[in-house]
C-alpha positions in Angstrom: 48.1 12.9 37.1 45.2 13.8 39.4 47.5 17.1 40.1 47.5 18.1 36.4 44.0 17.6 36.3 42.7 19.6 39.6 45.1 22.4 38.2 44.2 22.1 34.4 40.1 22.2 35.7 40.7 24.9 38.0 42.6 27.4 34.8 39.9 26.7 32.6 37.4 27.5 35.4 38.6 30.5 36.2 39.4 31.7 32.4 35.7 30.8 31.6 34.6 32.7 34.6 36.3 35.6 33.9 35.3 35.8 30.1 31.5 35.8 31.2 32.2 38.3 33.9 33.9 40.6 31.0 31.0 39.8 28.3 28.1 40.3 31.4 29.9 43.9 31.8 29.9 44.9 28.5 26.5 44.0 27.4 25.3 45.8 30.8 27.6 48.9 29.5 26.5 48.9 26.1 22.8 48.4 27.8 23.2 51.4 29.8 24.4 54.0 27.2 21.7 52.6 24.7 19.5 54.2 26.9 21.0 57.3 27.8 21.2 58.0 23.8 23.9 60.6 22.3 24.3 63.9 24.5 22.8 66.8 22.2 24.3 70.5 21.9 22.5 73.5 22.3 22.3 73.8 18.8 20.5 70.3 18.2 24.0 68.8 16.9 25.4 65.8 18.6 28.2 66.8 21.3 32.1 65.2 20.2 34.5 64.7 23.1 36.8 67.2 21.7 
């Protein structure tokens, strides 16, 4: 029983862990193109990756 539980805790630590890690990346992505703003053509229009 002790077993189940030291292994049960230690999943849901690590799932936890790794879902702030992945939500702390995004918002710093999403943080760091916010500021970069949308690339601009010589022509004034907003550049399109194709």
């Amino acid at each position: 029983m002790l077993t189940l539980f030291l292994q049960s805790s230690i999943f849901v630590t690590g799932f936890l862990a790794g879902y702030v890690i992945c939500a702390w990346r995004s918002h710093r992505r999403r943080a760091q193109f916010a500021t970069i703003g949308p690339r601009i053509s010589m022509f004034g229009h907003t550049r399109r990756a194709f």
